[in-house]
C-alpha positions in Angstrom: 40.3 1.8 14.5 38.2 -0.1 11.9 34.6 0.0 12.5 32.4 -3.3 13.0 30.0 -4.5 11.2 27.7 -7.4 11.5 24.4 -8.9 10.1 21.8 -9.6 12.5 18.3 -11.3 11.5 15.4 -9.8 11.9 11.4 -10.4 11.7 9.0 -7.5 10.2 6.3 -7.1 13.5 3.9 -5.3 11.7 0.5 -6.6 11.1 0.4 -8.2 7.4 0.4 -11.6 5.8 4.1 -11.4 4.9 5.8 -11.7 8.2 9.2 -10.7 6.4 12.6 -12.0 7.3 14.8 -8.9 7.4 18.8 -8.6 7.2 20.3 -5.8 9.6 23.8 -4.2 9.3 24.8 -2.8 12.3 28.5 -0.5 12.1 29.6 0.1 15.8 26.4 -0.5 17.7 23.9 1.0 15.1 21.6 0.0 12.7 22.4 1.2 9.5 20.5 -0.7 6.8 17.1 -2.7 7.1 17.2 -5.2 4.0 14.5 -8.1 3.1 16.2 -11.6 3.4 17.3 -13.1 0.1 17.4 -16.7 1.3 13.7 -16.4 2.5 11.4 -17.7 0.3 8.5 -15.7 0.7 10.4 -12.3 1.6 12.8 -12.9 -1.5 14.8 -10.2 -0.7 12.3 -7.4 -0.9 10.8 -5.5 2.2 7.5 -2.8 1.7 8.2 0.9 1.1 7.5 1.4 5.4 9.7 -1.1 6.0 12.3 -0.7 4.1 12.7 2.4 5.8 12.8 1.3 9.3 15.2 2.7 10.7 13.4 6.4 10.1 11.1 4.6 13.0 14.0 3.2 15.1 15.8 6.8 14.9 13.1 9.6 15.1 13.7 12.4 16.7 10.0 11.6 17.8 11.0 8.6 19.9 9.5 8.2 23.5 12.7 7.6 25.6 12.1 7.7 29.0 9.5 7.2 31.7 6.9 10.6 32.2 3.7 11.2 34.0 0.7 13.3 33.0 0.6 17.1 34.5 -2.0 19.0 32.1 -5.4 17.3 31.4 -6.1 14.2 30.0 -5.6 14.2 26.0 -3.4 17.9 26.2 -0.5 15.3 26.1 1.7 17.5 28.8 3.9 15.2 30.6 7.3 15.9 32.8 10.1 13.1 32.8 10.4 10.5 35.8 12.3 7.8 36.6 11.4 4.4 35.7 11.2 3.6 39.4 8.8 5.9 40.4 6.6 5.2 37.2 6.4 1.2 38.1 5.7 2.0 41.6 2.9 4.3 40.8 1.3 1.8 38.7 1.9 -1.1 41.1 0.5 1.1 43.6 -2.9 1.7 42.1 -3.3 -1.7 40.5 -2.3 -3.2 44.3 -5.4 -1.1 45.7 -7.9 -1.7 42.6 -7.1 -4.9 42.7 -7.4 -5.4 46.2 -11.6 -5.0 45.6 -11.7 -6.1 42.6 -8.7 -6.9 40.1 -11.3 -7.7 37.3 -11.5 -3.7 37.0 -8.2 -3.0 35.6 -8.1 -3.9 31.5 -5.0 -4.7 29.6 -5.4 -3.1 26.3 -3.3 -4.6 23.2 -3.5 -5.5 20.0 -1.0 -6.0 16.6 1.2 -3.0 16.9 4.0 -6.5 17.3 2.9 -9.8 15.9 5.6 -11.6 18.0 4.6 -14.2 20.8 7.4 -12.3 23.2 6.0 -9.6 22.9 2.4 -9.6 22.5 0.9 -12.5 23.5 3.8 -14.0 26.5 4.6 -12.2 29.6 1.6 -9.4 29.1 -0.9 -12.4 29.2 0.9 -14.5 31.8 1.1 -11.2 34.2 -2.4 -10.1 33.8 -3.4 -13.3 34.4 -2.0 -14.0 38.0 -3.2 -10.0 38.7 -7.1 -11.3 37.7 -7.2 -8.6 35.5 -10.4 -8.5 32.8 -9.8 -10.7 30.1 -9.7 -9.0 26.6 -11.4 -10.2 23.7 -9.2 -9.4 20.8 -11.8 -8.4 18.4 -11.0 -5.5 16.3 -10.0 -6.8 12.7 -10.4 -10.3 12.2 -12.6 -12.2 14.5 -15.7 -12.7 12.8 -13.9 -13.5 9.6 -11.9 -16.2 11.6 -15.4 -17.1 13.3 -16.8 -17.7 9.7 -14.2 -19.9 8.2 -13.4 -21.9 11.0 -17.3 -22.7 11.1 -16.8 -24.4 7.7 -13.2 -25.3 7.4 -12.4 -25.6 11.5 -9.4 -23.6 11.4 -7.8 -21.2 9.9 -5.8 -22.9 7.2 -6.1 -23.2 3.6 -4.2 -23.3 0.7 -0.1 -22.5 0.7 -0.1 -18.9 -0.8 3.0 -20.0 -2.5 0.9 -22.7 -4.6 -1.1 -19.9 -5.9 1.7 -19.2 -8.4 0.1 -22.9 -10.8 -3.7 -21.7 -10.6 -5.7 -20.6 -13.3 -8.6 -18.6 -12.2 -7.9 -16.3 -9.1 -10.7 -14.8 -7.0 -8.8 -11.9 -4.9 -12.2 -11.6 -2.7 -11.7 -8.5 -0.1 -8.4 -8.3 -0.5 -5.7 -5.7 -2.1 -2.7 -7.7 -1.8 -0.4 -5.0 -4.2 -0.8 -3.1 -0.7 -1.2 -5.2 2.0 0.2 -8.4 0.4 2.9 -7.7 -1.7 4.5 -10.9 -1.4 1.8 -12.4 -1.8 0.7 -10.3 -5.1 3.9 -11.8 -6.7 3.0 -15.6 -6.8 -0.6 -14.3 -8.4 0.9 -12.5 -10.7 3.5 -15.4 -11.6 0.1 -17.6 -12.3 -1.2 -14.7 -14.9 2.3 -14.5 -16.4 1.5 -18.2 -16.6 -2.2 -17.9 -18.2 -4.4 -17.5 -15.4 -7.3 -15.3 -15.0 -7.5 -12.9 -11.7 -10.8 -11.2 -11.0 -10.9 -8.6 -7.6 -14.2 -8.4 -5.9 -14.1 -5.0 -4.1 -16.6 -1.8 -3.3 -13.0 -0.2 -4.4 -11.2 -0.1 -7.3 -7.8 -0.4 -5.4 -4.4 -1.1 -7.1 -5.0 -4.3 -7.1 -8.6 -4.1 -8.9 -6.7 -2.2 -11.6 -4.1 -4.7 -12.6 -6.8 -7.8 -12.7 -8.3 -8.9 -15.3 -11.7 -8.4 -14.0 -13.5 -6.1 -11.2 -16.6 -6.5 -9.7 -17.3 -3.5 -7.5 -20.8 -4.6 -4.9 -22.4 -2.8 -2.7 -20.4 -2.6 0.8 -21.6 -5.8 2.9 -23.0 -7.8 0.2 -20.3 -10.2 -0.8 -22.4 -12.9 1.4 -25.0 -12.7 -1.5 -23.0 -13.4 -4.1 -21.5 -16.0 -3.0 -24.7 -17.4 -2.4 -26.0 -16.9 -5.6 -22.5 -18.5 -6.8 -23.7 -21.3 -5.4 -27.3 -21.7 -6.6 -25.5 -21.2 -10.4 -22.7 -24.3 -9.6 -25.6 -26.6 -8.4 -28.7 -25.5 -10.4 -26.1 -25.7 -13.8 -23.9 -29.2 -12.2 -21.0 -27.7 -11.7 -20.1 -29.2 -9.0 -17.8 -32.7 -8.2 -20.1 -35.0 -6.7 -17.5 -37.4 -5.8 -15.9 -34.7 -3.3 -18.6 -33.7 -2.0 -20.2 -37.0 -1.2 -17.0 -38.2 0.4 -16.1 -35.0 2.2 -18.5 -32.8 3.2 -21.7 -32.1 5.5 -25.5 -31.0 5.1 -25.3 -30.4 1.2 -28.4 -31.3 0.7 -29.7 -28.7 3.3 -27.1 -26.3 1.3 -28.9 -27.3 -1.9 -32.2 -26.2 -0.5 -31.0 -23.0 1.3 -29.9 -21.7 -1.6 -32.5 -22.5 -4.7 -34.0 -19.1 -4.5 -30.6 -17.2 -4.0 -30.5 -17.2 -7.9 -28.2 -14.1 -9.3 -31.6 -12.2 -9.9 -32.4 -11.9 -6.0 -29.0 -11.1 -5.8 -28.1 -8.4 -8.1 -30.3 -5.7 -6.3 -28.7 -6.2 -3.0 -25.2 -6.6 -4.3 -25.8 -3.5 -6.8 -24.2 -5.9 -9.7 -25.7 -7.3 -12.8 -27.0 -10.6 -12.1 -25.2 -11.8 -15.9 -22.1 -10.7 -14.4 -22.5 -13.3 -11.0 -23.7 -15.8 -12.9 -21.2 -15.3 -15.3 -18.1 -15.5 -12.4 -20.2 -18.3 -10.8 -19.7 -20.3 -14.7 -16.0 -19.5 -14.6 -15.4 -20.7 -11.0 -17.4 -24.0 -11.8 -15.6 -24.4 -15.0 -11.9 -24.0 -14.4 -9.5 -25.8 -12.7 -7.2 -25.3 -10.5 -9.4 -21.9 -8.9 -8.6 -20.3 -5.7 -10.2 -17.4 -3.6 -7.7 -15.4 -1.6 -9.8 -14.0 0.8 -8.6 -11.2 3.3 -10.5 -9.0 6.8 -12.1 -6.0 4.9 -14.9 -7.9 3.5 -15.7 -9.0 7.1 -16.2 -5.4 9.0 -20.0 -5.3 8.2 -22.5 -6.6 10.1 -22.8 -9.9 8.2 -19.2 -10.3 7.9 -19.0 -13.9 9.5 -21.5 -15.5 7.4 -20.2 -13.9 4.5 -16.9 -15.5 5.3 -18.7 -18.3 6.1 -20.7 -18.1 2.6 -17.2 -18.2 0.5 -15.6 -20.5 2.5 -18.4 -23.2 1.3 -17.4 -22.8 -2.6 -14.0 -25.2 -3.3 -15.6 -28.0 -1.8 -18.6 -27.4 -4.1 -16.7 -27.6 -7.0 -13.0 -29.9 -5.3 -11.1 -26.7 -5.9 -9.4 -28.7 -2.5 -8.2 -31.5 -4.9 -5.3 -29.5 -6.2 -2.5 -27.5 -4.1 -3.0 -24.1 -6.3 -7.4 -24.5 -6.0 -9.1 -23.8 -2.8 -9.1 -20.9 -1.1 -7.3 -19.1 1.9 -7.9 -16.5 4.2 -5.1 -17.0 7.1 -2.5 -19.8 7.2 -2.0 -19.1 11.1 -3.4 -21.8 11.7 -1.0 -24.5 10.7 1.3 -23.3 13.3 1.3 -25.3 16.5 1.3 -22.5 19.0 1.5 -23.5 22.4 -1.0 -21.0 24.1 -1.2 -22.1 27.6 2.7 -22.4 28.0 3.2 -19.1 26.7 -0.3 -17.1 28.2 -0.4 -19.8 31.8 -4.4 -18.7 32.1 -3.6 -21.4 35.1 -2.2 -18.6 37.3 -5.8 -16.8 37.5 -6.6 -16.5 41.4 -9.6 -16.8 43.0 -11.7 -17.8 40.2 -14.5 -18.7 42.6 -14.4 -14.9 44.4 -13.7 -12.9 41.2 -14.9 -15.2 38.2 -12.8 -14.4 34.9 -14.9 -11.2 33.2 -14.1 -11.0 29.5 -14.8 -7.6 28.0 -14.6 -6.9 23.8 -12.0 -4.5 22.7 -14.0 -3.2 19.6 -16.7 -1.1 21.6 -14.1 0.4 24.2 -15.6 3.3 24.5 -18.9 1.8 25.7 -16.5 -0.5 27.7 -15.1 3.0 30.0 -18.5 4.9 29.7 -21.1 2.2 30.8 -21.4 0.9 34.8 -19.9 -2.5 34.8 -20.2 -4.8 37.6 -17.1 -3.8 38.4 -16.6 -0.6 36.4 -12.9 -0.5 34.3 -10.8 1.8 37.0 -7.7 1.2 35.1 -6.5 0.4 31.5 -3.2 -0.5 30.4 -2.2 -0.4 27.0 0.2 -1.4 24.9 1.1 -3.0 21.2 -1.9 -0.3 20.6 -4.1 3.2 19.6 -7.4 2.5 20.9 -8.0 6.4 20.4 -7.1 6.6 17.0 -8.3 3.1 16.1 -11.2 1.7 18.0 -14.9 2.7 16.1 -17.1 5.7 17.3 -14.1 7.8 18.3 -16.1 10.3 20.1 -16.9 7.8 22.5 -14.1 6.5 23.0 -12.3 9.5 23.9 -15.0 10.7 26.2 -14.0 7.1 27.8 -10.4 7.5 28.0 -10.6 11.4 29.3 -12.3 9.8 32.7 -10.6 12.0 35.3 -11.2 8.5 37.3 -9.2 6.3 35.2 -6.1 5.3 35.7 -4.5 4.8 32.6 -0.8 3.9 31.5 0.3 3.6 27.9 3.8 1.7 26.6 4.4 3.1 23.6 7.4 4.0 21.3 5.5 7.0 20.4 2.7 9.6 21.7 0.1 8.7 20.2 -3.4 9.9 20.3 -3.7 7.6 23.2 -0.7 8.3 25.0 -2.0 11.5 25.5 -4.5 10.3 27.4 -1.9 8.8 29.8 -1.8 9.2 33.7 1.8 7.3 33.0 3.6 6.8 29.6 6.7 4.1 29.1 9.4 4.0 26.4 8.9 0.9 24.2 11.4 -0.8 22.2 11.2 -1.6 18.6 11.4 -4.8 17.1 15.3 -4.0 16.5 15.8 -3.8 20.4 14.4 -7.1 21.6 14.2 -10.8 21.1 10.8 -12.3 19.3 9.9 -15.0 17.9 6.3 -14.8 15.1 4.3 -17.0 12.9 2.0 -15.8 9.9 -1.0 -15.7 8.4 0.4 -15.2 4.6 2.6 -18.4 4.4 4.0 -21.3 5.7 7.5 -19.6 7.6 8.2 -19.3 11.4 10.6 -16.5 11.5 12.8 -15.7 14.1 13.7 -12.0 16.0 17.3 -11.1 17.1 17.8 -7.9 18.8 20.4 -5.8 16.7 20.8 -2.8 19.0 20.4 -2.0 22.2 17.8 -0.2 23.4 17.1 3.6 22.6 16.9 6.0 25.6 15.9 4.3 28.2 13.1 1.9 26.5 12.2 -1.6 28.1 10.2 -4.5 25.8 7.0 -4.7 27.1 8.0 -8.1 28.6 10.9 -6.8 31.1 8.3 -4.1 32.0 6.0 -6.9 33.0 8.5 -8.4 34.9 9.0 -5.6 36.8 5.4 -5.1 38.0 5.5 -8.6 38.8 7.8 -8.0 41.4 7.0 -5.1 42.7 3.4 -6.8 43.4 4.9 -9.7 45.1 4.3 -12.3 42.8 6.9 -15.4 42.8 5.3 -17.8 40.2 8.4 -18.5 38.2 6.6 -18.2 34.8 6.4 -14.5 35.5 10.7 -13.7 35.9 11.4 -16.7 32.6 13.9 -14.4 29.8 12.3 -13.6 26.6 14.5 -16.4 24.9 12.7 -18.9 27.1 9.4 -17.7 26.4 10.1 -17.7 22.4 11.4 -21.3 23.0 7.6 -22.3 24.4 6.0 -20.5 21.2 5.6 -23.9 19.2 4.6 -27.3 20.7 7.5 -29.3 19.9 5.8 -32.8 20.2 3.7 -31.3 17.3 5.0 -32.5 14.3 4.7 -29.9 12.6 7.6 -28.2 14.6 9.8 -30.7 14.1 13.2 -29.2 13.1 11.6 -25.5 14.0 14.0 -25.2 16.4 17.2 -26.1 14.9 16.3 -23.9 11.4 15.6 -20.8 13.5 18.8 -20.8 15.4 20.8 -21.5 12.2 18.9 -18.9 9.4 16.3 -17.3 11.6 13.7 -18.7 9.8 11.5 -22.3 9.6 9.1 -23.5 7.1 6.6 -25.7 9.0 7.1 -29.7 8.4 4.5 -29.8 6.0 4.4 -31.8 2.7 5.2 -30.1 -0.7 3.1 -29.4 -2.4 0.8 -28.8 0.4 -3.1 -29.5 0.0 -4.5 -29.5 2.8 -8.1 -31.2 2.1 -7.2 -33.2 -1.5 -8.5 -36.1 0.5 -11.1 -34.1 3.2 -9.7 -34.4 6.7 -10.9 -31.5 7.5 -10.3 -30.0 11.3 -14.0 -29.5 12.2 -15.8 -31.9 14.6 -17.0 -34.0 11.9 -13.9 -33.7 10.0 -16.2 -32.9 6.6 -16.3 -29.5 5.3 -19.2 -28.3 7.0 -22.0 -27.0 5.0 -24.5 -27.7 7.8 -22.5 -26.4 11.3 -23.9 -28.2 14.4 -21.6 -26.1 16.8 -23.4 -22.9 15.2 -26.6 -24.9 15.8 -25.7 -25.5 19.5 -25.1 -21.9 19.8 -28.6 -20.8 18.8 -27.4 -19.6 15.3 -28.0 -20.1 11.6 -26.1 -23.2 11.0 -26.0 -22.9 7.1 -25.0 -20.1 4.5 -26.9 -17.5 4.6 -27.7 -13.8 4.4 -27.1 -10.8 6.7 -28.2 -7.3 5.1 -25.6 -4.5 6.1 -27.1 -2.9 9.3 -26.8 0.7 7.4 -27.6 0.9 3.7 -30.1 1.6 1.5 -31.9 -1.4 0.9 -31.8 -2.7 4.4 -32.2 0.6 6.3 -34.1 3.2 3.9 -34.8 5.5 6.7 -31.7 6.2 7.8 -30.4 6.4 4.1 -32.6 9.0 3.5 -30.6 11.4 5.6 -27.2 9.9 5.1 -26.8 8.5 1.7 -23.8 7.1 1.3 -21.8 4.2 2.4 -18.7 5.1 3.8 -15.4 2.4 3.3 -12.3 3.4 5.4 -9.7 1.2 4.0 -5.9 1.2 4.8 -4.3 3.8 3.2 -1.2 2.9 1.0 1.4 4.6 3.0 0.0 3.7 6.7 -0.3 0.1 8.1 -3.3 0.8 10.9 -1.9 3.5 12.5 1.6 2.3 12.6 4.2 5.1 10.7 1.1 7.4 10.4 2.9 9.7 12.7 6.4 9.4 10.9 6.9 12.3 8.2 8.2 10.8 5.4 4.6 8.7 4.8 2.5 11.3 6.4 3.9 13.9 3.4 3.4 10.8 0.7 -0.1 10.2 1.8 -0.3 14.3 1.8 -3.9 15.0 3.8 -7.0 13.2 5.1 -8.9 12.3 1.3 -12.5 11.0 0.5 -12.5 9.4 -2.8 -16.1 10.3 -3.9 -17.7 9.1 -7.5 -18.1 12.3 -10.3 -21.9 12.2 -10.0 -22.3 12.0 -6.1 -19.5 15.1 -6.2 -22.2 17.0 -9.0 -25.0 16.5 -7.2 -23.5 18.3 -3.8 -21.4 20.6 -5.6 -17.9 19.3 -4.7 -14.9 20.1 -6.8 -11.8 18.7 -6.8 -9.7 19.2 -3.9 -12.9 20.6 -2.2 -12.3 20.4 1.8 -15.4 18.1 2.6 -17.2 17.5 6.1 -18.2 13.7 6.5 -20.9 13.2 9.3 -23.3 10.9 10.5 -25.4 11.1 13.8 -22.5 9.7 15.6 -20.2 12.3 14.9 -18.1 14.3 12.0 -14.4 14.3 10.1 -13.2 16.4 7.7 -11.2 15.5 4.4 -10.0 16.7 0.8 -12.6 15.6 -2.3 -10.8 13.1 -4.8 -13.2 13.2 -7.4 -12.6 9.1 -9.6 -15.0 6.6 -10.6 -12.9 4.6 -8.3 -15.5 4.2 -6.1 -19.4 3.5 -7.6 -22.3 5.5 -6.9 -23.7 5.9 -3.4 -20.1 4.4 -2.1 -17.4 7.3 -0.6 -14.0 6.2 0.3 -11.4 7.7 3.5 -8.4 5.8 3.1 -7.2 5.8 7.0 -6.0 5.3 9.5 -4.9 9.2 10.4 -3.8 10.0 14.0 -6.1 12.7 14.8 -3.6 15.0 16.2 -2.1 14.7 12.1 -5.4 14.6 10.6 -6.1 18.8 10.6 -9.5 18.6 12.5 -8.3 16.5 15.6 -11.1 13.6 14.0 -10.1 10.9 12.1 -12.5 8.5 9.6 -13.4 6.7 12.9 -15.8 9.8 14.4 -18.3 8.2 11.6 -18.1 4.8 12.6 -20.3 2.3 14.1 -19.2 0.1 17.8 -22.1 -2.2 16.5 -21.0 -5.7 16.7 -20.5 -8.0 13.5 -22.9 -11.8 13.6 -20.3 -13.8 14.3 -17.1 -13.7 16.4 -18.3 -9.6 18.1 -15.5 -7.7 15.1 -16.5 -4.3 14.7 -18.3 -3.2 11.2 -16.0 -0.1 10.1 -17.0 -0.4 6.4 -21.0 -0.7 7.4 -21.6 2.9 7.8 -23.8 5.6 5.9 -23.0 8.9 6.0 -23.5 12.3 4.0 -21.1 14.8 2.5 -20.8 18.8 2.2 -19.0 21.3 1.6 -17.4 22.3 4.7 
């Protein structure tokens, strides 16, 4: 009998600006080949390395496939096999009682291990919602970089990513697009096949850095100061547009003041870059045309990270970089999408607001969150679309937290992670090739549609049938809480927007949508911006309401040597933990193909620091602080600068050799704006171990 084979389409979950359109062959009910779309425009037929080989992911022998419960102690990760019956019961049980004193003491736990609005951000939010669970606050990459721009610009949008291919000078500001941005990286480097100029600001000398034309290495948590001093060069020299700036922006005269004394001279000591060389990029910016700055989340995990967001967000309206589709500058393009939230998260199905008034707690200091008396305390976490143990900052805490012989804790997960093992009660997950979905992005302009190719490994549920379940086994009857998955997907875009219109009908026929938006598409060539006065706002009055700084300005680094001399004394150097090539967050950190590519835990670490302590090449290394300790393997490059160390991460800490991973050295301080955590703000010292 001849096989059958069919094409099903497919959206990439994983957390990245791409938000690929995938092709899957399925022979006889199994995937066989995961293949980038060729009639997507942005995915042009190309998936990443990781992705490209999903179906190592899909298929590992490694796969959780059935319910199990805890029988050694917490974090052993000894479980025996149940059925799925007795695993909901047992969690509807627990979070009946907890919730019958107080239902703001259980905490749903999630994050972007899926970027779809099924299942991340539907059922999950509408179920916790009617239980009057704790609210999350979803803090842990890009919140105070999304606080900072939408404090100038008023929402996250910017310029098409696509346009970027006619520019002529391109700032790649935080960013390392060749590895988190591939698809991206080809329209920048279409524009310097074309002529352009691409300079990489980065404490790193990534692959990106390497293939620009420029690289300006600062200080970790100073790119707020340059970009200030940017700004005293474009107005002290007139290189600025007048006209645009007249006609569409606020408080540039405040601006103009704020910054006189941020000249490239008060800057270069605190960036750790020659002042010739800002003022020198600052000349360039102000004197080319079209320019755009694509901006991404590592510059904002230090303690100033909004306002330095903030701070770069103020420069194409200085000089009309807005004018032109290919100038301005972008960070995420989410929001251009007209999500629907309250249809797809009904926050009006919270009860007894007036009893149990909604209690929001922040996902970045979790640790504190399980260790510290609450009013209620957390007596039960759930947690899903996440690896809070591996992930979350000051690990040591945040294990103590999660090993609480108290806690009830239930992980759905398509593997056992460092968290899982923490689990009283651990679910089988599907992957994204085993349910419907339905995403946006935040690197282009694309809705992109999920079809479920297979069905589901083992005995694996989506996280929103699992939902669905506990729903009923708590008694709920709001309908919102038993809709499918295709009729939550359907909600995902407000179709009175116009922006959706034809959304629908494209998905269904190609699985993907561009947004009904002109081309070319620039967004603020005539202002219109989406802030309250509808200006780019130099001057912010909602900061001003809030009690803040409401202009530009600078926030030292809570660890380094210039703000914090005392503590550098003991722990010299600032530590960076950026994504490691072959890992996206934690996601196929456990799979062996990319845990043998990446090889071992690695601290990049400049020849002179290495000299100075006595490390060779290759030289096992302890990294500590006061907060705790990691071990890794000395890469020896001027890669990094002096006084700056490098741990490409993340490692699952059961993977990483030592059971710690970069995140024992980590701070659960809190960033200025928008509470993100401040990974890459972190001194440390380095020895021999």
């Amino acid at each position: 009998m001849a096989s059958e084979t069919r094409i099903v389409r497919a959206a990439c979950p994983h957390d990245c600006p791409d938000t690929c359109a995938m092709h899957i062959t399925v022979e006889d009910g199994r995937a066989v080949k995961v293949r980038g779309a060729e009639d997507h425009p942005f995915t042009h037929g190309a998936l990443c390395t990781k992705v490209a080989h999903y179906l190592d992911r899909v298929y590992s022998p490694e796969r959780l496939t059935h319910p199990m419960r805890r029988v050694g102690k917490k974090g052993e990760g000894r479980f025996e096999r149940i059925s799925w019956d007795e695993a909901l019961d047992t969690i509807a049980k627990r979070f009946g009682e907890i919730a019958a004193d107080d239902p703001r003491a259980i905490l749903p736990y999630s994050y972007a291990g899926t970027m779809g609005f099924v299942q991340s951000s539907g059922m999950d939010r509408r179920f916790f919602h009617r239980l009057g669970a704790s609210l999350l606050d979803r803090t842990i990459c890009a919140s105070a970089g999304s606080a900072g721009w939408k404090s100038v610009i008023g929402a996250s949008v910017g310029t098409d990513p696509e346009a970027i291919a006619d520019a002529k000078l391109i700032l790649i500001w935080g960013a390392n697009p060749v590895v988190s941005n591939l698809h991206g990286w080809r329209f920048m480097q279409q524009a310097k096949r074309q002529g352009a100029r691409l300079v990489c600001i980065d404490p790193w000398r990534t692959q990106t850095a390497e293939k620009c034309d420029l690289h300006l290495a600062p200080l970790p948590g100073t790119d707020g100061a340059i970009a200030l001093a940017m700004m005293q060069v474009l107005i002290a020299e007139d290189l600025i547009d007048h006209n645009y700036i007249a006609r569409h922006t606020l408080g540039f005269d405040a601006l103009a003041e704020r910054v006189r004394s941020c000249t490239p001279e008060w800057a270069a000591p605190l960036t750790g870059l020659p002042a010739e060389a800002i003022r020198a990029l600052a000349r360039d910016y102000g004197n080319t045309r079209p320019s755009v700055i694509r901006l991404n989340y590592g510059l904002n995990r230090c303690a100033g990270g909004g306002t330095a967001v903030r701070n770069i967000a103020c420069l194409p309206a200085l000089v009309g970089a807005w004018r032109e589709a290919a100038g301005g500058a972008v960070l995420s393009t989410s929001g251009n999408f007209p999500v629907d939230t309250a249809a797809l998260e009904r926050p009006d199905l919270y009860p007894n607001a007036d009893r149990f008034p909604p209690r929001t707690l922040n996902m970045s200091p979790i640790g504190e969150a399980l260790l510290t008396a609450n009013d209620p305390p957390v007596r039960a976490i759930y947690v899903y679309n996440s690896n809070p143990v591996a992930v979350a900052p000051d690990s040591n805490r945040v294990r103590a937290g999660f090993a609480r012989e108290d806690l009830f804790c239930v992980v759905h997960e398509q593997f056992q992670t460092d968290t899982a093992d923490y689990a009283d009660i651990l679910l089988p997950a599907t992957t994204q090739l085993e349910h419907v979905d339905v995403h946006k992005a935040y690197g282009h302009l694309y809705a992109v549609a999920n079809t479920p190719a297979i069905d589901p490994v083992g005995e694996s549920l989506p996280n929103s049938e699992v939902f669905r379940r506990l729903a009923a086994r708590l008694g709920f009857d709001d309908p919102a809480l038993f809709e499918d998955d295709a009729t939550i997907a359907a909600a995902a875009f407000n179709r009175r927007d116009a922006r959706s219109l034809g959304l629908a009908d494209d998905l269904a026929r190609q699985g993907w949508a561009r947004l009904n938006l002109p081309r070319p598409f620039a967004p603020f060539a005539r202002g219109g911006f989406p802030t309250p006065s509808g200006r780019c706002e130099f001057f912010s009055q909602t900061l001003a309401d809030q009690g803040r700084d409401p202009l530009p300005g600078w926030v030292p680094p809570r660890e380094s040597p210039v703000s914090n001399p005392t503590l550098a004394a003991r722990y010299p150097l600032a530590m960076i933990s950026p994504p490691a090539r072959n890992f996206l967050n934690s996601s196929f950190a456990n799979l062996p193909r990319w845990r043998d590519k990446e090889g071992a835990p690695t601290l990049e670490i400049h020849p002179d620091d290495a000299a100075a302590r006595g490390i060779a090449e290759g030289t096992r290394l302890r990294i500590f602080n006061d907060r705790g300790a990691f071990h890794a393997l000395a890469v020896i490059t001027d890669r990094v600068r002096v006084g700056v160390v490098a741990a490409p991460s993340i490692w699952w800490q059961k993977f990483s050799g030592d059971g710690e991973n970069a995140n024992a050295v980590t701070s659960s301080a809190l960033t200025d704006l928008g509470g993100g955590p401040v990974f890459y703000d972190c001194l440390v010292e380095v020895a021999l171990a």
